[in-house]
mmJSON file of the N, C-alpha and C atoms, coordinates in Angstrom:
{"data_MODEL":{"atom_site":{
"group_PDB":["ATOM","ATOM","ATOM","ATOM","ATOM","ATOM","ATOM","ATOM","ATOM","ATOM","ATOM","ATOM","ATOM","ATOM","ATOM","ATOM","ATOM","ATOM","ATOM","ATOM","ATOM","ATOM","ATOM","ATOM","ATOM","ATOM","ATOM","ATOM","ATOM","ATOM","ATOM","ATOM","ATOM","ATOM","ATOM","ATOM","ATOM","ATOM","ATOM","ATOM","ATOM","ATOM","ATOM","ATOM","ATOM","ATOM","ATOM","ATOM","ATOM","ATOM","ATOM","ATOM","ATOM","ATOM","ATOM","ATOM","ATOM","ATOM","ATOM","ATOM","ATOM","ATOM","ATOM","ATOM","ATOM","ATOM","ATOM","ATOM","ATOM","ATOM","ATOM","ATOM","ATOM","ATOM","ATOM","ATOM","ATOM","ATOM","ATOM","ATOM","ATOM","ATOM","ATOM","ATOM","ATOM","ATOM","ATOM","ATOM","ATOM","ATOM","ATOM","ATOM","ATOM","ATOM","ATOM","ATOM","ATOM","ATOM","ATOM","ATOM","ATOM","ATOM","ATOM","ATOM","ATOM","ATOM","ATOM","ATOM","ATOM","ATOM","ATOM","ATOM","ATOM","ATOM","ATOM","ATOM","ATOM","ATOM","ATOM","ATOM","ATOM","ATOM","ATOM","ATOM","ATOM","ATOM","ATOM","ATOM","ATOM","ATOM","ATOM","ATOM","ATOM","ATOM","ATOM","ATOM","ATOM","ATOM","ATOM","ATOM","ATOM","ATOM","ATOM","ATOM","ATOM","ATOM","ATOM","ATOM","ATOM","ATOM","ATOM","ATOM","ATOM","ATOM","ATOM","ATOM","ATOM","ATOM","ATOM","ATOM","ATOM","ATOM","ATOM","ATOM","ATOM","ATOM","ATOM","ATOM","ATOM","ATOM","ATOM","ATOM","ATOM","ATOM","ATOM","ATOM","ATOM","ATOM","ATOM","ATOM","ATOM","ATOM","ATOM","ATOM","ATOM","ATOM","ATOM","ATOM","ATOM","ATOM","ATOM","ATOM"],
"id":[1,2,3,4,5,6,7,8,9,10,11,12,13,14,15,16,17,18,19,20,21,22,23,24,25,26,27,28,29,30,31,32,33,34,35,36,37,38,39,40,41,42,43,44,45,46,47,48,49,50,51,52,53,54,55,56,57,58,59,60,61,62,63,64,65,66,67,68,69,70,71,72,73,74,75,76,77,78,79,80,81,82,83,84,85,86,87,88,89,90,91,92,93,94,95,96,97,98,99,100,101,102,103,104,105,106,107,108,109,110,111,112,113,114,115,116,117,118,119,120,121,122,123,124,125,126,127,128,129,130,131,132,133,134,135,136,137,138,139,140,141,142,143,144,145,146,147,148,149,150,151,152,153,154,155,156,157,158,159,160,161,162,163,164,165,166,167,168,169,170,171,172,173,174,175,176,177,178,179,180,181,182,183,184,185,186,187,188,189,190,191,192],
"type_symbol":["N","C","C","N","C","C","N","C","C","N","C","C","N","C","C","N","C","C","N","C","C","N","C","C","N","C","C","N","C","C","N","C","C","N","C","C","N","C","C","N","C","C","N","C","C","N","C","C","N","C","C","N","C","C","N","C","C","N","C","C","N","C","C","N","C","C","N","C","C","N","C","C","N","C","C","N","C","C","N","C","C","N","C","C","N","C","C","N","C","C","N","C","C","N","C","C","N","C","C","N","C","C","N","C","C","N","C","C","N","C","C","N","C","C","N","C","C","N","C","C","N","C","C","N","C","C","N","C","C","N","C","C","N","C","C","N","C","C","N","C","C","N","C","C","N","C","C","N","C","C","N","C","C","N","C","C","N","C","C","N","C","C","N","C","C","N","C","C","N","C","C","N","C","C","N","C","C","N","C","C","N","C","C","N","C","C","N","C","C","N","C","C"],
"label_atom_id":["N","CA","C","N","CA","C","N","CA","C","N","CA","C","N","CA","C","N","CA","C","N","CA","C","N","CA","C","N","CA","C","N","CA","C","N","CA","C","N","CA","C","N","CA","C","N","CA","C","N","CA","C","N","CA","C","N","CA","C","N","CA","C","N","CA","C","N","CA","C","N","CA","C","N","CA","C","N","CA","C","N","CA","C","N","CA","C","N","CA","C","N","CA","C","N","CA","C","N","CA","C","N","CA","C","N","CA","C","N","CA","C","N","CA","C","N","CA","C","N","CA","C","N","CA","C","N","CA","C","N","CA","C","N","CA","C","N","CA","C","N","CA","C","N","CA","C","N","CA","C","N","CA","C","N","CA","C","N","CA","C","N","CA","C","N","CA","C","N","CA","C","N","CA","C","N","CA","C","N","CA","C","N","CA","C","N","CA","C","N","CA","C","N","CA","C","N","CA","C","N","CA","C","N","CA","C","N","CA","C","N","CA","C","N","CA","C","N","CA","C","N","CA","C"],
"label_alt_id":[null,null,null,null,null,null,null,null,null,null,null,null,null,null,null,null,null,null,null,null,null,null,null,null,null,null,null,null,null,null,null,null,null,null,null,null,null,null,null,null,null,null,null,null,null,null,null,null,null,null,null,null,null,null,null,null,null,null,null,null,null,null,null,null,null,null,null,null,null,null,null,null,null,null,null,null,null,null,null,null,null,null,null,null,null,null,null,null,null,null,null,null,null,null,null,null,null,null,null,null,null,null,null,null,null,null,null,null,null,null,null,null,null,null,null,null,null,null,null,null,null,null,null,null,null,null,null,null,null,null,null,null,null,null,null,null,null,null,null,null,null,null,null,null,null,null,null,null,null,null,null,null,null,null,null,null,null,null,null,null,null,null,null,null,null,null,null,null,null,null,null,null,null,null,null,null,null,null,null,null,null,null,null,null,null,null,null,null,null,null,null,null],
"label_comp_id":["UNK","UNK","UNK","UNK","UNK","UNK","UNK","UNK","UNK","UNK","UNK","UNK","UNK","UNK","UNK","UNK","UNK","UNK","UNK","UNK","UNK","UNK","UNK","UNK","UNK","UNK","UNK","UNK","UNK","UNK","UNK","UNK","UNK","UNK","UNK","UNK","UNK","UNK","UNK","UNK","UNK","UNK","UNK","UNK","UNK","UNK","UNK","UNK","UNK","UNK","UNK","UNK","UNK","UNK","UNK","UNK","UNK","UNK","UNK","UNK","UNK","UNK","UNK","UNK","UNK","UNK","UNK","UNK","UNK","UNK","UNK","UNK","UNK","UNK","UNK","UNK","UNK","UNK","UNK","UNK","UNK","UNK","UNK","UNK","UNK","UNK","UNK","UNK","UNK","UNK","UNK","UNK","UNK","UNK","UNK","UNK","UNK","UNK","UNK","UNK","UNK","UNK","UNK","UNK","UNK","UNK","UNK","UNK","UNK","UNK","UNK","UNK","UNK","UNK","UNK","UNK","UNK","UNK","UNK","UNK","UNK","UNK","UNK","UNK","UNK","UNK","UNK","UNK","UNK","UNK","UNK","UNK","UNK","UNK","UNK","UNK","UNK","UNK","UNK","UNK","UNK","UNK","UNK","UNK","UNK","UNK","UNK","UNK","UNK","UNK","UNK","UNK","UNK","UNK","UNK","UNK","UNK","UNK","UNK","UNK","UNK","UNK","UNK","UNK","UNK","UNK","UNK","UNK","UNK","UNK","UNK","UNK","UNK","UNK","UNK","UNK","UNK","UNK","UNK","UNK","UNK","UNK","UNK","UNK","UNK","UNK","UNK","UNK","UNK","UNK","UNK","UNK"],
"label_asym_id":["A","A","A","A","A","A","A","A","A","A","A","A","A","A","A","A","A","A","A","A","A","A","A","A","A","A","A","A","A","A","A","A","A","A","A","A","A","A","A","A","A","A","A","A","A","A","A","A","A","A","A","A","A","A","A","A","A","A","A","A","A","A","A","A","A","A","A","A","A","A","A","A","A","A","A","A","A","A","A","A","A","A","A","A","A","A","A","A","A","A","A","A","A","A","A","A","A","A","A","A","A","A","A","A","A","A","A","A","A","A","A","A","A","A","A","A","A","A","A","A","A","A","A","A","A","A","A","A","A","A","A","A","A","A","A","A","A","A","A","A","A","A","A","A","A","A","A","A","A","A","A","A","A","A","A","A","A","A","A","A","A","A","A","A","A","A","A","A","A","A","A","A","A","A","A","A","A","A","A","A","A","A","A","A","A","A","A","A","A","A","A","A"],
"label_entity_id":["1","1","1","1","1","1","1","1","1","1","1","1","1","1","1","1","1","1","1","1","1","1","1","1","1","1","1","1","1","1","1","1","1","1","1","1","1","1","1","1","1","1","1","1","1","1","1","1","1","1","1","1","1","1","1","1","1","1","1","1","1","1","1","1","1","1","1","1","1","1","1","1","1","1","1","1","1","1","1","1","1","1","1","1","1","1","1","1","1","1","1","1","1","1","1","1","1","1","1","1","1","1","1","1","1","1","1","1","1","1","1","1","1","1","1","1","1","1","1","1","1","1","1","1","1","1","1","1","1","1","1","1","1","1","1","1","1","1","1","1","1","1","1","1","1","1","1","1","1","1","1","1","1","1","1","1","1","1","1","1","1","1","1","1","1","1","1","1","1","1","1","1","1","1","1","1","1","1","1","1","1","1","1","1","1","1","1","1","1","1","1","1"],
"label_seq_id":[1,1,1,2,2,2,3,3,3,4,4,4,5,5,5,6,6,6,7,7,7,8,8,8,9,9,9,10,10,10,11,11,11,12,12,12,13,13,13,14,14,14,15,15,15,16,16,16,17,17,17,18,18,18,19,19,19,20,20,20,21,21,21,22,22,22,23,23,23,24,24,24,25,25,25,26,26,26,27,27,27,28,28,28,29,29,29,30,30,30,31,31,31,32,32,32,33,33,33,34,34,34,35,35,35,36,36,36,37,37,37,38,38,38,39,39,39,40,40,40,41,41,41,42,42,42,43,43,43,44,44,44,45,45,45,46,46,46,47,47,47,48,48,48,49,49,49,50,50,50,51,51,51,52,52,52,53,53,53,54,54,54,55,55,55,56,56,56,57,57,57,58,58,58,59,59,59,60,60,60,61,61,61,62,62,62,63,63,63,64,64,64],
"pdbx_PDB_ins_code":[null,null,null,null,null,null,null,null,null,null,null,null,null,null,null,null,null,null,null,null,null,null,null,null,null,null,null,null,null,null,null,null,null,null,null,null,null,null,null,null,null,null,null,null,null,null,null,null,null,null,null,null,null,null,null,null,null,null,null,null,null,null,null,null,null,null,null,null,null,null,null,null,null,null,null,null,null,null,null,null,null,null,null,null,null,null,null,null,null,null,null,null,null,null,null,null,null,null,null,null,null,null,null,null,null,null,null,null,null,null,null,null,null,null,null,null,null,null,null,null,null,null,null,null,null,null,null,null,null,null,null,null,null,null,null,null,null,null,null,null,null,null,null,null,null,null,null,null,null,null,null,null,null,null,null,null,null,null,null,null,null,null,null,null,null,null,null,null,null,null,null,null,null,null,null,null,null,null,null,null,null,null,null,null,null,null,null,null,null,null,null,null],
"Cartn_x":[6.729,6.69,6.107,5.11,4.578,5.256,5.467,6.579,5.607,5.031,4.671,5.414,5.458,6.104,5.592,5.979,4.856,5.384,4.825,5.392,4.782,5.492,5.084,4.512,4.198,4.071,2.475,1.986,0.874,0.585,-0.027,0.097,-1.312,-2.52,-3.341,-3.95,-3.263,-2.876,-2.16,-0.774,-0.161,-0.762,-1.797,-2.334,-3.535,-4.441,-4.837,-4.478,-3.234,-2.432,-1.749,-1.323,-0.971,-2.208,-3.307,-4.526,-4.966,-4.876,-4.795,-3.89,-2.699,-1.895,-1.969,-2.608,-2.62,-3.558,-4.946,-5.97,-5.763,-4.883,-4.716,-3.898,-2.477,-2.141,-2.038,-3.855,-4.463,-3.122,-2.558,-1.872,-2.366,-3.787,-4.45,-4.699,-5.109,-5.53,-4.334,-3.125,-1.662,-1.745,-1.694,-1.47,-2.174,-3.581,-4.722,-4.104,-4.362,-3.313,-2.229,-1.205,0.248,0.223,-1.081,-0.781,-0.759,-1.383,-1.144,-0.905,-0.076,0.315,-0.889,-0.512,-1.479,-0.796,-1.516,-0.715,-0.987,0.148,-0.236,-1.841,-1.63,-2.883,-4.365,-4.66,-5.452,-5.9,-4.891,-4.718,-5.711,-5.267,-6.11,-7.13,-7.563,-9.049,-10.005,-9.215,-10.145,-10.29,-9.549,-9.016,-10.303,-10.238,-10.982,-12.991,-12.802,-14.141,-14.558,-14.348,-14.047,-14.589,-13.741,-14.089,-15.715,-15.997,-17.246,-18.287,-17.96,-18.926,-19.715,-18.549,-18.993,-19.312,-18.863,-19.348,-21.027,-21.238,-22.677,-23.697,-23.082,-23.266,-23.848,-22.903,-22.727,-23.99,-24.393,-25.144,-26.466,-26.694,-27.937,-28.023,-27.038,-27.409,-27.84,-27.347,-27.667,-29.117,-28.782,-30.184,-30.249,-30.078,-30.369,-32.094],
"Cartn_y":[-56.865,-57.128,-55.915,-56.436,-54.974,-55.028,-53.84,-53.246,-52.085,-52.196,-51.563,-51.279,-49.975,-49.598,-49.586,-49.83,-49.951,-48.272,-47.407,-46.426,-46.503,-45.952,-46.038,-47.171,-48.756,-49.555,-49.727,-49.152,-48.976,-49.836,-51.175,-52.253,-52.524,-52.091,-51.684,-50.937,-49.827,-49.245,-49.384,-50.439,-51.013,-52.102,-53.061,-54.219,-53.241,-51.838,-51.459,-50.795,-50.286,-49.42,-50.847,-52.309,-53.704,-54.083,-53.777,-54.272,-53.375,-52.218,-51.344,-51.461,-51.685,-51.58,-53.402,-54.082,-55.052,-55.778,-54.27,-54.268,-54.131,-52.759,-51.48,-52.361,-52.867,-53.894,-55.077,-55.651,-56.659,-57.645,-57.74,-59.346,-60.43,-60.42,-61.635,-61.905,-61.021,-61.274,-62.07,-61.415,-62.112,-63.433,-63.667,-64.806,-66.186,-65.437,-66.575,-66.781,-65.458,-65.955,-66.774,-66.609,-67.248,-68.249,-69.02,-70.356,-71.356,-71.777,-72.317,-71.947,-72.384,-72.217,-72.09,-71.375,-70.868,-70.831,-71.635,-71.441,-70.113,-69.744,-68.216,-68.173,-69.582,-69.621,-69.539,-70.348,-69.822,-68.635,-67.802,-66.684,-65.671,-65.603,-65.613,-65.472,-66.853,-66.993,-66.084,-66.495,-65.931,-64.501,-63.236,-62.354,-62.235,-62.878,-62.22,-63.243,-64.237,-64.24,-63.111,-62.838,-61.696,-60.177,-60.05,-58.992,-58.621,-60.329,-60.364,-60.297,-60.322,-60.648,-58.888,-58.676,-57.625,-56.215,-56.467,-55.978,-56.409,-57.311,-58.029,-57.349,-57.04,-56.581,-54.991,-54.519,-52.729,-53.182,-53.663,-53.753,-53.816,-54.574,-55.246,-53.828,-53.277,-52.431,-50.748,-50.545,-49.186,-48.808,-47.391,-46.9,-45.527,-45.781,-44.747,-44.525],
"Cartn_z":[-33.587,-32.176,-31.461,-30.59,-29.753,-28.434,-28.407,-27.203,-26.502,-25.178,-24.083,-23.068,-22.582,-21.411,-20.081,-19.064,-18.042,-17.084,-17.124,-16.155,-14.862,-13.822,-12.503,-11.936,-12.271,-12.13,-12.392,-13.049,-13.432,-14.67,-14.783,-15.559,-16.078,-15.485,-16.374,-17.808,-17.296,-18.257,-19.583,-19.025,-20.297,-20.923,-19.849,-20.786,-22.151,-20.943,-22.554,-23.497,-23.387,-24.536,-25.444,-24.602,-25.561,-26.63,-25.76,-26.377,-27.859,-27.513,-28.544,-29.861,-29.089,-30.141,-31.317,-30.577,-30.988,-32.067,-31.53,-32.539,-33.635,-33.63,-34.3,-36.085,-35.294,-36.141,-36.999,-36.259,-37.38,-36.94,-35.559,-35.058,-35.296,-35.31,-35.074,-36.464,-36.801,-38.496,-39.122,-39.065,-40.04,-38.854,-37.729,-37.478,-38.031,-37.886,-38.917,-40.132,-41.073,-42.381,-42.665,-41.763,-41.747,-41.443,-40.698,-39.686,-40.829,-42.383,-43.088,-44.257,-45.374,-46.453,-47.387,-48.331,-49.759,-50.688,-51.645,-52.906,-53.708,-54.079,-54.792,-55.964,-56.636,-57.639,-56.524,-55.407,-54.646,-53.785,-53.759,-53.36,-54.372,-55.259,-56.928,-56.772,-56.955,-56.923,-55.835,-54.521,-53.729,-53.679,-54.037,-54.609,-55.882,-56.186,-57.823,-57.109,-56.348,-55.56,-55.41,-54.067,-53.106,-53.453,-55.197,-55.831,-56.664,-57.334,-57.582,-56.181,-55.684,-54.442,-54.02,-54.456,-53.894,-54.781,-55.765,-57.119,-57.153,-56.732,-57.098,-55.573,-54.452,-53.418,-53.493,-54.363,-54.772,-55.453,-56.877,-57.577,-56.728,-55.611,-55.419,-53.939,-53.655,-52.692,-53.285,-54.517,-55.054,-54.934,-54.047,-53.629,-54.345,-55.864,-56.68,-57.329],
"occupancy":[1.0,1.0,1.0,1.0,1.0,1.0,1.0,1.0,1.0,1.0,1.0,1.0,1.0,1.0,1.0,1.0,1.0,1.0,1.0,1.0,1.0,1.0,1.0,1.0,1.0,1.0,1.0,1.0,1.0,1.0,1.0,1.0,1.0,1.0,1.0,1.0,1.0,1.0,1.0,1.0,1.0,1.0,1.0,1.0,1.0,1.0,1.0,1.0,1.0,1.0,1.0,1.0,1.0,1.0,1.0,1.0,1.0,1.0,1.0,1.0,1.0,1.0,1.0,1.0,1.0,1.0,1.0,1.0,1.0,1.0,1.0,1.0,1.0,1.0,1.0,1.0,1.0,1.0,1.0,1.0,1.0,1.0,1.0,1.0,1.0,1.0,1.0,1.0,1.0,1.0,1.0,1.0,1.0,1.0,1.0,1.0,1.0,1.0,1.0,1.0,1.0,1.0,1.0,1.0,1.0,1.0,1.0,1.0,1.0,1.0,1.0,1.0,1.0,1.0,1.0,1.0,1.0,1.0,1.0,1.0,1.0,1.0,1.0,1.0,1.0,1.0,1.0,1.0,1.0,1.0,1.0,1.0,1.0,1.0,1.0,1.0,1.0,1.0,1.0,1.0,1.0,1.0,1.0,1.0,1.0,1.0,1.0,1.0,1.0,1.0,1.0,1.0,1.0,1.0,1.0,1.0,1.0,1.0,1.0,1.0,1.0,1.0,1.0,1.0,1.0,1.0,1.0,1.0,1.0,1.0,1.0,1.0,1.0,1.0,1.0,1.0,1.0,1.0,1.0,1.0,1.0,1.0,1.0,1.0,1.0,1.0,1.0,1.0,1.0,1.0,1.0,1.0],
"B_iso_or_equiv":[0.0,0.0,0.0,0.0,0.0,0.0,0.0,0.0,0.0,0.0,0.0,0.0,0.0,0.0,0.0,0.0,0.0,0.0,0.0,0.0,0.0,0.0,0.0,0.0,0.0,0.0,0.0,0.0,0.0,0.0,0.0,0.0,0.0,0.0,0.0,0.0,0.0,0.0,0.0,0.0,0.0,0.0,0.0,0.0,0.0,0.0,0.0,0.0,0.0,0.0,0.0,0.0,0.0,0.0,0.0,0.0,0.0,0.0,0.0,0.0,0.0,0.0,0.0,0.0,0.0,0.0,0.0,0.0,0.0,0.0,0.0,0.0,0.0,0.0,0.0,0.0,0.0,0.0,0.0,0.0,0.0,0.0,0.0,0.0,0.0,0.0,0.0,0.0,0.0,0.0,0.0,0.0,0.0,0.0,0.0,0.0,0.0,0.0,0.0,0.0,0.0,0.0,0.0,0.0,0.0,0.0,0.0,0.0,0.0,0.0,0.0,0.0,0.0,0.0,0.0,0.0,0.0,0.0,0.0,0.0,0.0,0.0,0.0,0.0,0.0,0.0,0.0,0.0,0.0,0.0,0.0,0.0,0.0,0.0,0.0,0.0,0.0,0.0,0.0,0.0,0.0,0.0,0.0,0.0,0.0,0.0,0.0,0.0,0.0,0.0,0.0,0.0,0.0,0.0,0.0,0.0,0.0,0.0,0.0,0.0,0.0,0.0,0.0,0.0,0.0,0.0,0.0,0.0,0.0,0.0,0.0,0.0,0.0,0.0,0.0,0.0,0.0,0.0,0.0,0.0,0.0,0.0,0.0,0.0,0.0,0.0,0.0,0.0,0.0,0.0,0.0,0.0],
"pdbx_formal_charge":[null,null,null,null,null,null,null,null,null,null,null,null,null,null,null,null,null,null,null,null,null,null,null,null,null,null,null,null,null,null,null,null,null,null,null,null,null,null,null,null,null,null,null,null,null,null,null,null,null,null,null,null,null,null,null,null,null,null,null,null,null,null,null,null,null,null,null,null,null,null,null,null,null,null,null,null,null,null,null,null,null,null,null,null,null,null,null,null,null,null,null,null,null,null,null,null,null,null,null,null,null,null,null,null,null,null,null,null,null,null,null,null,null,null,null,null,null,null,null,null,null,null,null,null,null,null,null,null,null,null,null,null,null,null,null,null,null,null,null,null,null,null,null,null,null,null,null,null,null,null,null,null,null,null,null,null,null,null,null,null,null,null,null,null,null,null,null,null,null,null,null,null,null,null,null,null,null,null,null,null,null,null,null,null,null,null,null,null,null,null,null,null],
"auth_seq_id":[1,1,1,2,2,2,3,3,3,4,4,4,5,5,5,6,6,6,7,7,7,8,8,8,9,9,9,10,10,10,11,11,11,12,12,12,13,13,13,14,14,14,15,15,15,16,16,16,17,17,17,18,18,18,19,19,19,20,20,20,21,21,21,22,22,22,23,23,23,24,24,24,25,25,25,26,26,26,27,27,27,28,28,28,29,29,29,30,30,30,31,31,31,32,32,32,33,33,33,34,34,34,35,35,35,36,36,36,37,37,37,38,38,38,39,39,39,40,40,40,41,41,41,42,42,42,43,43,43,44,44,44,45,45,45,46,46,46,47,47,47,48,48,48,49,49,49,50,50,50,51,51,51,52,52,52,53,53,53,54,54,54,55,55,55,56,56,56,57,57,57,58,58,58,59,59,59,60,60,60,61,61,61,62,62,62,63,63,63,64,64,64],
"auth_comp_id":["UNK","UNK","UNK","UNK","UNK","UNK","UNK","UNK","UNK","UNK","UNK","UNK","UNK","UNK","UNK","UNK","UNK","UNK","UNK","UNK","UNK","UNK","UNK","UNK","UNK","UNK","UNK","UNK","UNK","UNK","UNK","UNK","UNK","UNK","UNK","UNK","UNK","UNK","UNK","UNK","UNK","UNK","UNK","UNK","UNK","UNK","UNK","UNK","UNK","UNK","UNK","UNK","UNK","UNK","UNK","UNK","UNK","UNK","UNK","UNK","UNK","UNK","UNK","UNK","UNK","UNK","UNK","UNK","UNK","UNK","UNK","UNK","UNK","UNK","UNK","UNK","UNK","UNK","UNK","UNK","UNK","UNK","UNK","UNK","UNK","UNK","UNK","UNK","UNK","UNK","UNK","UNK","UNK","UNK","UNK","UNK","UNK","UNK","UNK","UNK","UNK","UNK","UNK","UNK","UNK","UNK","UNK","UNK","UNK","UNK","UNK","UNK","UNK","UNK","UNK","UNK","UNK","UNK","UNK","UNK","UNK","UNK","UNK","UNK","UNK","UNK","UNK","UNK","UNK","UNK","UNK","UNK","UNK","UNK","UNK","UNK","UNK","UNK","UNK","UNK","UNK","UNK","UNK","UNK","UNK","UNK","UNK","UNK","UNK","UNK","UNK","UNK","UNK","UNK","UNK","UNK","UNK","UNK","UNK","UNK","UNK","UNK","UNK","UNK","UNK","UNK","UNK","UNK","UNK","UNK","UNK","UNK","UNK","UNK","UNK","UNK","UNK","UNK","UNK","UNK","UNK","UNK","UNK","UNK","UNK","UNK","UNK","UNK","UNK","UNK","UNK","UNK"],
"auth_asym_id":["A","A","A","A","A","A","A","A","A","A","A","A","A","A","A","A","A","A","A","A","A","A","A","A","A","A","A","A","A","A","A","A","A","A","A","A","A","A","A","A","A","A","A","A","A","A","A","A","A","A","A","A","A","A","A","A","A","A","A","A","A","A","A","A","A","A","A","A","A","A","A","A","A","A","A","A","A","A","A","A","A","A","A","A","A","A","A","A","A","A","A","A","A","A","A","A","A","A","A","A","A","A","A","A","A","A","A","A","A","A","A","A","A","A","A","A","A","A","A","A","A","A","A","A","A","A","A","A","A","A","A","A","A","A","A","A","A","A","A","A","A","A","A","A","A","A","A","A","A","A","A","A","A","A","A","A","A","A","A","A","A","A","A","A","A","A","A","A","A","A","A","A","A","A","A","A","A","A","A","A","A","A","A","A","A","A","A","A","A","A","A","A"],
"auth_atom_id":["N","CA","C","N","CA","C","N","CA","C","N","CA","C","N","CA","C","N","CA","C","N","CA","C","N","CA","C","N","CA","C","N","CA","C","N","CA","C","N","CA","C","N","CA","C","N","CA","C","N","CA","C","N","CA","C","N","CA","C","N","CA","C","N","CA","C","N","CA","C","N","CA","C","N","CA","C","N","CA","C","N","CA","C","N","CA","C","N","CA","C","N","CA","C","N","CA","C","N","CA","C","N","CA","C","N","CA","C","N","CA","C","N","CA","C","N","CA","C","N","CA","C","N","CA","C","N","CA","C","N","CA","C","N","CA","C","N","CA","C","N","CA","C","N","CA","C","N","CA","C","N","CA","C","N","CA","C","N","CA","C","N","CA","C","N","CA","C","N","CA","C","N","CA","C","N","CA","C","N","CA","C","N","CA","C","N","CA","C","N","CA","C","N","CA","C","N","CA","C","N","CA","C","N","CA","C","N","CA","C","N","CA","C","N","CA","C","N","CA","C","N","CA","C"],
"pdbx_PDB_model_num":[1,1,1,1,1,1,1,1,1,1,1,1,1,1,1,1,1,1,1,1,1,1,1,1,1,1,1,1,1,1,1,1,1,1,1,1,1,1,1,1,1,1,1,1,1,1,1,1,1,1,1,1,1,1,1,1,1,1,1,1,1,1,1,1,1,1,1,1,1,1,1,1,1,1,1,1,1,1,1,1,1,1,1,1,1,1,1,1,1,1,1,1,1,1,1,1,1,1,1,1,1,1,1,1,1,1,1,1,1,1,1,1,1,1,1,1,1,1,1,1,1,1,1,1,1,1,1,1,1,1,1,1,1,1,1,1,1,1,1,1,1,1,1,1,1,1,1,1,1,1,1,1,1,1,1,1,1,1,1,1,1,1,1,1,1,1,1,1,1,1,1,1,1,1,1,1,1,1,1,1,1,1,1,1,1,1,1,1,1,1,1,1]
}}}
C-alpha cells in the first residue's frame, strides 16, 4: 500500500511524490500480472521463451 503525506496542504506535491512512488514499485506491473491466473507449467514456458529470445538477441546484436 502507498502511503503519502500531504504537508502544509500542499497536494501537488503529494500527487508527485504518489506518482513516484508508484512507478518506482512496478504497482501497475503486479496488478496486470495478478488480474488473471497462471498455471505454474505456463509460467515455465514463458520463462524459458523469454530466455531464448534473448539469448538469440545477444547473439544477433554482438558487435565484436
Amino acid at each position: 500500500m502507498l502511503i503519502t503525506k500531504v504537508q502544509k496542504g500542499n497536494i501537488e506535491k503529494a500527487l508527485k511524490q504518489m506518482r513516484r512512488k508508484f512507478v518506482k514499485t512496478q504497482a501497475m506491473k503486479n496488478i496486470r500480472t495478478k488480474r488473471y491466473y497462471t498455471k505454474p507449467s505456463e509460467k515455465r514456458r514463458d520463462q524459458i521463451q523469454k530466455a531464448k529470445n534473448l539469448s538469440q538477441w545477444k547473439i544477433d546484436h554482438d558487435e565484436d
